[in-house]
OpenMM code with the backbone's topology and positions (N, CA, C; nanometers):
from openmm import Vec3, app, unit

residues = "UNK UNK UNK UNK UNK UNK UNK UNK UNK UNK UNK UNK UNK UNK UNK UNK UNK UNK UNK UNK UNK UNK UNK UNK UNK UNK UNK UNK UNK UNK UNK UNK UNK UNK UNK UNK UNK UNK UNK UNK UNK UNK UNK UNK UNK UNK UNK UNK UNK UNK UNK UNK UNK UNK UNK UNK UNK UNK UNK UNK UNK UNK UNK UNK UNK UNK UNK UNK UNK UNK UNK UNK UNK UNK UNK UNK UNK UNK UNK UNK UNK UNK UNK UNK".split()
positions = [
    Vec3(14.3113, -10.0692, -1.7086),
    Vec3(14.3635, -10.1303, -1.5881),
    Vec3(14.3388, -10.2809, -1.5974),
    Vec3(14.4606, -10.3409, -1.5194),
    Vec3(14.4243, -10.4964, -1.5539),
    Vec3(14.3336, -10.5803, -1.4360),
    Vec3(14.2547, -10.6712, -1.4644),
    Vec3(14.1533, -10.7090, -1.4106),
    Vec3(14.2233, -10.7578, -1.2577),
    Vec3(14.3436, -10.7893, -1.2635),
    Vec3(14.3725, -10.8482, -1.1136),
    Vec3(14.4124, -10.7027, -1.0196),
    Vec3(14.4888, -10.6042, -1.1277),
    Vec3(14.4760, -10.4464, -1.0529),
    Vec3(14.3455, -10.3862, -0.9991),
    Vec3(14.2109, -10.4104, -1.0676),
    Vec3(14.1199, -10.3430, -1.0341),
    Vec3(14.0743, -10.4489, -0.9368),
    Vec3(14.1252, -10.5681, -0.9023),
    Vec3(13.9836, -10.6331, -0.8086),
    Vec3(14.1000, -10.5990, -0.6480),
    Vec3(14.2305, -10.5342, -0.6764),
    Vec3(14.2606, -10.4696, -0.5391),
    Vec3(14.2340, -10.3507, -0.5013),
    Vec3(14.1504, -10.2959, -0.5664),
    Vec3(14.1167, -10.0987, -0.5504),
    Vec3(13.9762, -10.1229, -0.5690),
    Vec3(13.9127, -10.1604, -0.5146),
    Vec3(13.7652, -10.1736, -0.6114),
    Vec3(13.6933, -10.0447, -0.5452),
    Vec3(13.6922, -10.0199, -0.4233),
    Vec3(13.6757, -9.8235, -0.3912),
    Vec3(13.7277, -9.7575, -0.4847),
    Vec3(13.8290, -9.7458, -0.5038),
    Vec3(13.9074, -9.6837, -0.5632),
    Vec3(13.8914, -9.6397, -0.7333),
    Vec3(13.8484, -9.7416, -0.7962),
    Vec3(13.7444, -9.7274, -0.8434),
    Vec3(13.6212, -9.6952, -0.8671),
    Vec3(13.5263, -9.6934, -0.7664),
    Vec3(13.4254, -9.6581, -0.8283),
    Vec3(13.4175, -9.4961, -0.7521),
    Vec3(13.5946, -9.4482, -0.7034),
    Vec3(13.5576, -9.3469, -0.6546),
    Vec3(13.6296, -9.2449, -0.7932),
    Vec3(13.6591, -9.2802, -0.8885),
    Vec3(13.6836, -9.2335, -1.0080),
    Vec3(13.6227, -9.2382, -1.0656),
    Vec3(13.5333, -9.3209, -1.1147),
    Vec3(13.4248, -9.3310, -1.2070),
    Vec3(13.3132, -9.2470, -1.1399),
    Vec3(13.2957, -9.2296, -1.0211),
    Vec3(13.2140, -9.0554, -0.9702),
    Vec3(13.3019, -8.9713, -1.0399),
    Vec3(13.4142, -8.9121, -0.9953),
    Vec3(13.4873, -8.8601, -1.0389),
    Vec3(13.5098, -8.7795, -1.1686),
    Vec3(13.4684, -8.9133, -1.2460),
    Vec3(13.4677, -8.8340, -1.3654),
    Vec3(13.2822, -8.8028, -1.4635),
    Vec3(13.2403, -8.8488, -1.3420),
    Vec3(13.0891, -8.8128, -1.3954),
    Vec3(13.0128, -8.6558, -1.2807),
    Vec3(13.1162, -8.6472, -1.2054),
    Vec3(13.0645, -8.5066, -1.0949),
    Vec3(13.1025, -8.3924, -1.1929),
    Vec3(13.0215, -8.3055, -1.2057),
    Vec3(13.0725, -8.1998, -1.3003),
    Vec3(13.1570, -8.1005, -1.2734),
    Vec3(13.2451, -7.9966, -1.3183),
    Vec3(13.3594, -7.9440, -1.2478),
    Vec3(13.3103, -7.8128, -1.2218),
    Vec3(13.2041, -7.7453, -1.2396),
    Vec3(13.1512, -7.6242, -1.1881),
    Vec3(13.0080, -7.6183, -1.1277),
    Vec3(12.9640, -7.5185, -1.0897),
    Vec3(12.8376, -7.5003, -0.9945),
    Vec3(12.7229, -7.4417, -1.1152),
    Vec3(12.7539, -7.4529, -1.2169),
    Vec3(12.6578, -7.3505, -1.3172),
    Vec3(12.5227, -7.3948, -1.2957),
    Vec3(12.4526, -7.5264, -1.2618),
    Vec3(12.3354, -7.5174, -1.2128),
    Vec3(12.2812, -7.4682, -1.0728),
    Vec3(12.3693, -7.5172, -0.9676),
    Vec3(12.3192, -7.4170, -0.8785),
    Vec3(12.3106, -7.2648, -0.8806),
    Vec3(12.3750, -7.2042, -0.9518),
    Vec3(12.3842, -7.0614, -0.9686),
    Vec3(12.2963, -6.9830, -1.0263),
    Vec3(12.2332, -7.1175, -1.1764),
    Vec3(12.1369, -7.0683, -1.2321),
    Vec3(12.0116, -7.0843, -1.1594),
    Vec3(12.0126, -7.1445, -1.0475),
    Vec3(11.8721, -7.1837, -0.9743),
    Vec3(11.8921, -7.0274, -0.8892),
    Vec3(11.9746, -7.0131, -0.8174),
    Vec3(11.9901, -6.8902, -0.7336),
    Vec3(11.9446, -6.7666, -0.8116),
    Vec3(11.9694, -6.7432, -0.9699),
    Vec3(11.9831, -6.6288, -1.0645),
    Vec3(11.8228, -6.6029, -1.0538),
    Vec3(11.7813, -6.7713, -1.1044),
    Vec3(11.6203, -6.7365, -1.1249),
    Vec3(11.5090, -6.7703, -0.9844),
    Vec3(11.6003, -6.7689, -0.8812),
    Vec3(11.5431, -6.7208, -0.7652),
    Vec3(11.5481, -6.5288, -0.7332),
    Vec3(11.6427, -6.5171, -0.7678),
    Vec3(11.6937, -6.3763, -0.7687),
    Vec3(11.5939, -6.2838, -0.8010),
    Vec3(11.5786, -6.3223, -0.9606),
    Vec3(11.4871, -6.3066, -1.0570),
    Vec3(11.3339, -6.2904, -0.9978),
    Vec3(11.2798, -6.4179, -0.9605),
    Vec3(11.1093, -6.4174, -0.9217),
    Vec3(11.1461, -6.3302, -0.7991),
    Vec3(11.2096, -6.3009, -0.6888),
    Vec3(11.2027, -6.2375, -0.5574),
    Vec3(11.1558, -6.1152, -0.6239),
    Vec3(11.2502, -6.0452, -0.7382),
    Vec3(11.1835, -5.9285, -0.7786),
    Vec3(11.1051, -5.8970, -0.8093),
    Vec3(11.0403, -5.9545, -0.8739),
    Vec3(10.9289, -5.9647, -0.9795),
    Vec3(10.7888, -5.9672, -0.8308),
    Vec3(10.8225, -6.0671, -0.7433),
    Vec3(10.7477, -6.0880, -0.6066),
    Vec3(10.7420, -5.9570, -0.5811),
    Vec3(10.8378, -5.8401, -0.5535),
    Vec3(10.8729, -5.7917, -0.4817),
    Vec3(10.8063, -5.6506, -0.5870),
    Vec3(10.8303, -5.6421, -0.6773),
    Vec3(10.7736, -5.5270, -0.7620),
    Vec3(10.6464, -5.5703, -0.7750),
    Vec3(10.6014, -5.6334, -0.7913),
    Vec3(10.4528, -5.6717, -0.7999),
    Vec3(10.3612, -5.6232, -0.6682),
    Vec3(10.4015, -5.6550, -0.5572),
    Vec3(10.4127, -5.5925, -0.4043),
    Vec3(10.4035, -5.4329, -0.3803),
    Vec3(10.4873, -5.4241, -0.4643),
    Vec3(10.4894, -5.2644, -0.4557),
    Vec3(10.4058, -5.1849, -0.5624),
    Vec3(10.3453, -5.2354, -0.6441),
    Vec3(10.2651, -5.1782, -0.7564),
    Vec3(10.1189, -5.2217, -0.6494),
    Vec3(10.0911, -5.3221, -0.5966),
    Vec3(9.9668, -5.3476, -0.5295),
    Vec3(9.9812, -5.2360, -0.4132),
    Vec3(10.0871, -5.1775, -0.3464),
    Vec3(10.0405, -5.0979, -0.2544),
    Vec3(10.0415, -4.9560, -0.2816),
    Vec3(10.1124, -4.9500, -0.4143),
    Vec3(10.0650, -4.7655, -0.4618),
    Vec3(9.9368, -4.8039, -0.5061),
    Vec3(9.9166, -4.8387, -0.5453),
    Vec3(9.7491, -4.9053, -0.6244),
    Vec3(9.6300, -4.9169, -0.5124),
    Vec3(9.7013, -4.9199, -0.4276),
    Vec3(9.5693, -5.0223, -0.2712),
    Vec3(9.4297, -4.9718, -0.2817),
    Vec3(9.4266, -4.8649, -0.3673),
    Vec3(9.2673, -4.8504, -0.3533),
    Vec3(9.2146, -4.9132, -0.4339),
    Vec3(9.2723, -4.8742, -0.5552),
    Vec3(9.2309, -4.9907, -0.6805),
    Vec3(9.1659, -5.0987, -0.6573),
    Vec3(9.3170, -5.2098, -0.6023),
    Vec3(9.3054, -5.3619, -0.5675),
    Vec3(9.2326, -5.3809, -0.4465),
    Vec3(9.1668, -5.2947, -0.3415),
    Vec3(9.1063, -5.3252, -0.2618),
    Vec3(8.9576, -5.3755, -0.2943),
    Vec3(8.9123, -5.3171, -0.4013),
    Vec3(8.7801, -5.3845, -0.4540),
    Vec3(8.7863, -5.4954, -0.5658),
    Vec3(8.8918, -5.5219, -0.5523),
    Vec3(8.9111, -5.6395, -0.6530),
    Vec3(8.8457, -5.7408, -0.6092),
    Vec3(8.7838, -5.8852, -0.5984),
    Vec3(8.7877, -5.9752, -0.5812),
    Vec3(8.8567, -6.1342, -0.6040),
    Vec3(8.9163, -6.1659, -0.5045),
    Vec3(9.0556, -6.2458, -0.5291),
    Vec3(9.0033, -6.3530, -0.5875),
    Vec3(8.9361, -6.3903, -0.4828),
    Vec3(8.8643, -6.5409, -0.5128),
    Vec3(8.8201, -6.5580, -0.6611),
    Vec3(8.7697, -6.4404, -0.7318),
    Vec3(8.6984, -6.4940, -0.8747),
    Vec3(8.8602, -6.4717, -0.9569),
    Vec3(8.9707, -6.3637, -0.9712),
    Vec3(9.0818, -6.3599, -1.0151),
    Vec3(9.1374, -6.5229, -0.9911),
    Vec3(9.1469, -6.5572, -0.8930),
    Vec3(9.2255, -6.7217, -0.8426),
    Vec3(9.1524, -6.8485, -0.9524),
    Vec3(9.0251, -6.7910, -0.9680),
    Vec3(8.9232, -6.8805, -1.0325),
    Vec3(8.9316, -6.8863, -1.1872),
    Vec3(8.9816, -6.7362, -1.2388),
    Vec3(8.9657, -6.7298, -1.3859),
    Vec3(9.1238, -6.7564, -1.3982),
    Vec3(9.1885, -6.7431, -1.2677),
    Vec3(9.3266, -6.7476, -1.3563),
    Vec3(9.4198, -6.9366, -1.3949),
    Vec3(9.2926, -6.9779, -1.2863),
    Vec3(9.3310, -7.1239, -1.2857),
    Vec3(9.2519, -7.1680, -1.4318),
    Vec3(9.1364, -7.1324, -1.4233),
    Vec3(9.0534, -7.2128, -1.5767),
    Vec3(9.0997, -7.1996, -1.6744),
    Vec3(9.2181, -7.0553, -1.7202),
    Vec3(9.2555, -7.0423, -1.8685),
    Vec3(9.3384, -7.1600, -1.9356),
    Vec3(9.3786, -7.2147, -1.8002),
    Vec3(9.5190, -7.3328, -1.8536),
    Vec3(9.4643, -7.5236, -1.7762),
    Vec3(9.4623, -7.5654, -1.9064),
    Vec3(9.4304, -7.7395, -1.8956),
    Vec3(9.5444, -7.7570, -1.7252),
    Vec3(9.6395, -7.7343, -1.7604),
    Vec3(9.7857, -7.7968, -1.6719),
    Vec3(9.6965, -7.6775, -1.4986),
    Vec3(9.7023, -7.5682, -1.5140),
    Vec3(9.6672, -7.5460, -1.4176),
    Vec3(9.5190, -7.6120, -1.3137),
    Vec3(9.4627, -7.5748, -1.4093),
    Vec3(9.3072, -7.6665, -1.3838),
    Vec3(9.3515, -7.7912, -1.3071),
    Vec3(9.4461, -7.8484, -1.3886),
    Vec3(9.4205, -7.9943, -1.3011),
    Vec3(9.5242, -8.0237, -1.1864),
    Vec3(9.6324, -7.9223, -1.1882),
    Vec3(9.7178, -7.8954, -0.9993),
    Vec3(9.7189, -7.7930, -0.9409),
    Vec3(9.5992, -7.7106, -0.9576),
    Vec3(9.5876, -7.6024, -0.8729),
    Vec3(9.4658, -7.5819, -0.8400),
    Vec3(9.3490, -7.6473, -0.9088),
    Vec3(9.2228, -7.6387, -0.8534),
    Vec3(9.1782, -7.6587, -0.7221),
    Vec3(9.0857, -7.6012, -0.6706),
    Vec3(9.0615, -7.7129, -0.5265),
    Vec3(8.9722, -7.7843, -0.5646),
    Vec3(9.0160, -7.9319, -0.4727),
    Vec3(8.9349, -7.9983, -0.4693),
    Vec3(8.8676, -8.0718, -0.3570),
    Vec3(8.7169, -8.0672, -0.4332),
    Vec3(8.6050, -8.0867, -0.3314),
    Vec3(8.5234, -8.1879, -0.3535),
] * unit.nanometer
topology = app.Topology()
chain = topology.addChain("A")
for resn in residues:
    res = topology.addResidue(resn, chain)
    for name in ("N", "CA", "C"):
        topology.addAtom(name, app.Element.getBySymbol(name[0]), res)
């Protein structure tokens, strides 16, 4: 386009140059929904193995599980610890 054409559209422009950088399908939102989909179950079967189990897991202790499960990992240790 010639420089005296583009300085009369100059919206117009930069509403093409979005245009051609917006992508033409949803495949990331979908994949966020899939692997929401995904953990709900996993939430959700996990849920249901703790309550056929409930006698089991009733003598469990959470607090030391929360404790060993944070120390195995550097990355967890240092955004999931509490801190005091």
């Amino acid at each position: 386009m010639h420089p005296e054409t583009r300085s009369l559209f100059p919206e117009l422009e930069k509403l093409l140059c979005y245009l051609m950088v917006t992508p033409v399908t949803s495949a990331t939102a979908e994949s966020s929904l899939s692997t929401l989909r995904i953990l709900k179950s996993y939430i959700l079967n996990s849920l249901c193995i703790l309550n056929v189990y409930g006698k089991l897991t009733d003598d469990l202790n959470i607090e030391k599980l929360i404790s060993e499960f944070v120390n195995k990992n550097e990355y967890r240790s240092m955004y999931l610890a509490k801190n005091n």
